[in-house]
N, C-alpha and C positions, 0 to 999 in steps of 0.2 A: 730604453734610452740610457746613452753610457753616464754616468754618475764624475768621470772623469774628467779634469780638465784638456787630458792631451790624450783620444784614446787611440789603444795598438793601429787601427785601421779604417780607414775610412773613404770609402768606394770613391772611384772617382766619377767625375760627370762635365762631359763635354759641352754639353748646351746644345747639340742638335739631338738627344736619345729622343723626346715625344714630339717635334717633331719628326725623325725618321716611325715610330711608332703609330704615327695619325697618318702618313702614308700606307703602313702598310693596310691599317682599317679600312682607307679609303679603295685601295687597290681590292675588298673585299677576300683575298686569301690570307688564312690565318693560322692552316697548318702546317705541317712540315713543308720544306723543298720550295718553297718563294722565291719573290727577288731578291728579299735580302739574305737566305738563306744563299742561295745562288751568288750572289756578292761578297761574303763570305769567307763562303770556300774558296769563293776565286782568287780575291786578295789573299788567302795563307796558302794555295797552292803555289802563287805565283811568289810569295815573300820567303817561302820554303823550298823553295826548285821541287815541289812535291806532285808526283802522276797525280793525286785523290789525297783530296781533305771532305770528311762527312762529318756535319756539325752531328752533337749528340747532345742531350740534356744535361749532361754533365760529365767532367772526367772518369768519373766513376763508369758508366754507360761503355763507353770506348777502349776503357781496359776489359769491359766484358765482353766486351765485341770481337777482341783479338784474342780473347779466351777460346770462342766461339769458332773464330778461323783456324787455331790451329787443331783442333778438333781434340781436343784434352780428352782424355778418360782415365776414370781411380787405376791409380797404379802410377799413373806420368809424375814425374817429378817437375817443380819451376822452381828455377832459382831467381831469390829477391832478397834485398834488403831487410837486414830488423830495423834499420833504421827509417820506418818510413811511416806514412796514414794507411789505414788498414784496407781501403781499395786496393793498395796493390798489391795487396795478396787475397783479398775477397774474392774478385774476380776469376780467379784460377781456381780456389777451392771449390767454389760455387760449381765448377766442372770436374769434379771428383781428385782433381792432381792435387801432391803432398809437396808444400811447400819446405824447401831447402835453404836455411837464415846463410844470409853471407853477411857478415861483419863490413864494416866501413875503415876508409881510412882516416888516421886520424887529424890532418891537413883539410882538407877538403868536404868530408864528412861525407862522401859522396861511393858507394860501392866498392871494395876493394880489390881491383883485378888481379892482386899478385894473392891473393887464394879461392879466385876462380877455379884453376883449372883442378885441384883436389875436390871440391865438391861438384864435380861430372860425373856422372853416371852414363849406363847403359840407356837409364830412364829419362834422364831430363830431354825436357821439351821445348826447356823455352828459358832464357837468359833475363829475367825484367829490373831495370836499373832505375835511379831516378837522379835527376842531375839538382843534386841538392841546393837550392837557394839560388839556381841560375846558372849554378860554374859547373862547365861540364864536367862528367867520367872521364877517364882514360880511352877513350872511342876506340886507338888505333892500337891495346893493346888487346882492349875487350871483345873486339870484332874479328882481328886475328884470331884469338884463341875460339871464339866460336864459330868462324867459318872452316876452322881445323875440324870442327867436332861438327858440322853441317847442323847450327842447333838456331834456331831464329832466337831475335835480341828486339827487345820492345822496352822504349824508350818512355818512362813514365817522365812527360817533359812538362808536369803542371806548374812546376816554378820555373824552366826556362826558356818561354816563347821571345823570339829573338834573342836568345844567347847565341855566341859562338863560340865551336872548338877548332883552333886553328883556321880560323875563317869560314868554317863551314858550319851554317845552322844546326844548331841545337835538335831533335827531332827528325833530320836528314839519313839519322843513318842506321837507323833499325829496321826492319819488314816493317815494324809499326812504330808508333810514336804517340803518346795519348796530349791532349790538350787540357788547360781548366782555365774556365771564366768565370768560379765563383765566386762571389764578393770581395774576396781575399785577396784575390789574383791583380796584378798590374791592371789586365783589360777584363772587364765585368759584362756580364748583363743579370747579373745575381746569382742564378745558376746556370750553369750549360758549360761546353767541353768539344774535345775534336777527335774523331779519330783521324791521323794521316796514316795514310797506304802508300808505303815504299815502292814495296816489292807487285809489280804488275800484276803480276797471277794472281792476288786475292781481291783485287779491284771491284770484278762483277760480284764475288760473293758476299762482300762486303758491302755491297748498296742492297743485294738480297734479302741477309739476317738483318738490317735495318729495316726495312721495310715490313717486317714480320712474316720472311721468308716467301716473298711472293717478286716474281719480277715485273715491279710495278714500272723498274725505273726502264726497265727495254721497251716497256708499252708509253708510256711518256714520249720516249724521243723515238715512237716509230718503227720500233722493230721487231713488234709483234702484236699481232690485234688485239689481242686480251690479255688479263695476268690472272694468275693461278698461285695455289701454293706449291714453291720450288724444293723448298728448305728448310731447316728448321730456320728460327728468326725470334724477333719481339719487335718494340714500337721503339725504335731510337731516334726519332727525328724529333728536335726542338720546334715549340711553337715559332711564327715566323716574327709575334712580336720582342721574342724575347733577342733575335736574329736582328730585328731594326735595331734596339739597343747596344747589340753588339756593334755591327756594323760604324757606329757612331766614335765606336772609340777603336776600333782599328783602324778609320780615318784618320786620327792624330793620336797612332801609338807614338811614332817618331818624339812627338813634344812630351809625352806621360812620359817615355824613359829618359828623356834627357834630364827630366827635372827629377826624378826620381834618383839619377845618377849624382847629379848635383847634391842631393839628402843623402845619399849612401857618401861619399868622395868626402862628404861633410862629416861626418858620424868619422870615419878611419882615419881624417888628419888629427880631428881637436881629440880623438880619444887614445890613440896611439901612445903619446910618454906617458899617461896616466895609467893606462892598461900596464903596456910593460912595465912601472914601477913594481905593482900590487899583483903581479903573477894571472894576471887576466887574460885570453886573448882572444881578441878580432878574429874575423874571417879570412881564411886564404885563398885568394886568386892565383892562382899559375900563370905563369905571363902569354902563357898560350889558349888562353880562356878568357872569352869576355862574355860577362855576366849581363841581366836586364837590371841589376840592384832592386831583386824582388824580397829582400829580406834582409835584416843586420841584425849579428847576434855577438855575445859577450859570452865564452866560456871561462865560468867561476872556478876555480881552484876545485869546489864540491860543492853540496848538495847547502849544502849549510849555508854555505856564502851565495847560492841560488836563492835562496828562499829569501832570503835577508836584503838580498837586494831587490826583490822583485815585491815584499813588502815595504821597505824604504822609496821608491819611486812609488808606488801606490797612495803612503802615505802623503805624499805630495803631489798628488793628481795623476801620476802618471801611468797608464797602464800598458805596462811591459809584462810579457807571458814565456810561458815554457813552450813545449816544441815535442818530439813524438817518443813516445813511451816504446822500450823493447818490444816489438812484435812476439819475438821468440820466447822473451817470459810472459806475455798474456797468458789469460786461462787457454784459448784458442790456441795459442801458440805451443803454450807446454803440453797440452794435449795431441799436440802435431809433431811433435819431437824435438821442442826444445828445450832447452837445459840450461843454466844460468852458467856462466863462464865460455859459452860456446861461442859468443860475439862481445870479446871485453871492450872494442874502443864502444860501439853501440851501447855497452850498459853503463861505460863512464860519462859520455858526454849527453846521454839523453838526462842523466843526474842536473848537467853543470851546465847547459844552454839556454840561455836567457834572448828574447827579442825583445826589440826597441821600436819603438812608433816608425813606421815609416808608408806615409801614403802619398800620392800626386797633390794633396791639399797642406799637408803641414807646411807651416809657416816659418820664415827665418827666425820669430821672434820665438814661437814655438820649439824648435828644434834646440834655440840657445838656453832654454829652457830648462829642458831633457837633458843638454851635454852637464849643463850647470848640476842637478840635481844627482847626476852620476855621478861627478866626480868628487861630491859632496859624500859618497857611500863609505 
């Protein structure tokens, strides 16, 4: 239990999750592939213009999955951010390929396309971006240069379900796209995730290696009398009740982001001349980028002035946290071939970024709170 009075996050809850939860009990199916799984995917296939969305136990899961599709073997190189949670480069290592640090820009914090194309190889496999805090990558220059190089591009979009770039969903525009519902995330069911499949041709393979490489799902709908093992595979289908909880709050995403937008729009007006005075600064949106306001952060001058403010709101109830640690200087990471100075905006801002409460539940009075105690720093 948080000890806090205002803490970083706090799941939201719509009021129909147990009941949709006592239906699915009642309906007696309880593992993968249900109605509410089936519900689902429907509603993110259809919110996404996407052929296949396949729920997974969690984001994590679905970036392995497209590990899995594209049939990695040691030697392959992927390119991925240092700036990221270490799924998204678990996933590929886990498949023998050596992960390639691309540095971030420092606006957006989000993958930097203008030193994509130097680290291309012969080797690379696979392009994996993550649309930091909701605001998209640079899609149309990112995609360019990798449909130059015939290289697929997998959209680690666990902070931006319903963002857009240039009006086009978040997630839309990779062979793959990974999803996250967990606790953390805008829409919950504590843990679980998505894979979306772009690109047609990985469609059946991808219900396949979910199903633990057997084609359960052509014997399902009929078009084959028995299922066998086809493929390699493992077990990526979420139970169905964690699928009713879900389902509950894709029902009124529309109302979580708006009010959510409302604490985000909240946070960048009342802290805007206080930031700027003290050499602080907010988050950058592109005006070509609309975000879910899945996050709001304060980049401190340093490390120093991190710490000190993330102690100071503490000391007055408020728990505000830090954000992801270089990949590329992990043990894991320097073992892999990374080197300190080789992603400098990535090793300055993971120093200086601070998050600030922001959930579907925080209160006006809460939030006037929060601004007050910051600008008290």
């Amino acid at each position: 239990m948080s000890t806090y009075r205002i803490p970083f996050n706090r799941a939201t809850l719509t009021g129909a999750e147990l009941q949709y939860i006592t239906e699915a009990v009642a309906r007696m199916h309880l593992a993968g592939d249900g109605h509410f799984t089936c519900q689902c995917s429907a509603f993110l296939e259809r919110e996404l213009s996407a052929p296949k969305v396949l729920l997974t136990p969690s984001c994590t899961h679905a970036l392995e999955m497209s590990a899995l599709l594209l049939d990695l073997t040691p030697g392959d190189e992927v390119i991925v951010p240092s700036f990221s949670f270490v799924s998204t480069v678990n996933a590929y290592v886990l498949r023998g390929a050596t992960p390639v640090f691309a540095d971030v820009r420092p606006d957006t914090l989000n993958l930097d396309e203008r030193t994509l194309t130097a680290l291309i190889t012969p080797r690379t496999k696979a392009i994996v971006l993550v649309h930091y805090a909701g605001v998209g990558c640079e899609m149309d220059e990112i995609m360019s240069i990798a449909g130059k190089h015939d290289i697929p591009v997998i959209e680690d979009n666990a902070h931006g379900l319903f963002g857009r770039y240039r009006g086009r969903p978040l997630g839309n525009f990779g062979a793959f796209a990974t999803l996250s519902f967990h606790e953390t995330k805008n829409l919950t069911c504590g843990e679980g995730g998505a894979l979306v499949v772009n690109d047609t041709q990985f469609v059946e393979r991808a219900e396949i290696l979910r199903s633990k490489g057997t084609n359960r799902a052509r014997f399902l709908r009929g078009q084959v009398d028995k299922y066998t093992w086809v493929d390699v595979g493992s077990s990526y289908l979420p139970s169905e009740i964690s699928a009713a909880f879900l389902f509950a709050q894709l029902e009124r995403w529309e109302e979580i982001q708006q009010r959510r937008r409302q604490l985000w729009d909240r946070y960048a007006a009342e802290l805007a001349a206080w930031a700027s005075a003290i050499d602080i600064r907010p988050p950058v949106v592109p005006a070509h980028c609309d975000h879910p306001s899945h996050l709001f952060y304060l980049l401190m001058p340093d490390l120093e002035a991190r710490q000190r403010m993330i102690a100071h709101l503490a000391d007055r109830g408020v728990n505000a946290v830090f954000h992801y640690q270089p990949l590329h200087l992990s043990e894991m990471g320097l073992a892999r071939g990374g080197r300190r100075g080789a992603c400098p905006v990535t090793e300055s801002i993971s120093d200086r970024l601070v998050r600030l409460p922001l959930y579907h539940g925080l209160t006006e009075e809460d939030q006037s709170y929060v601004i007050a105690a910051i600008q008290a720093f």
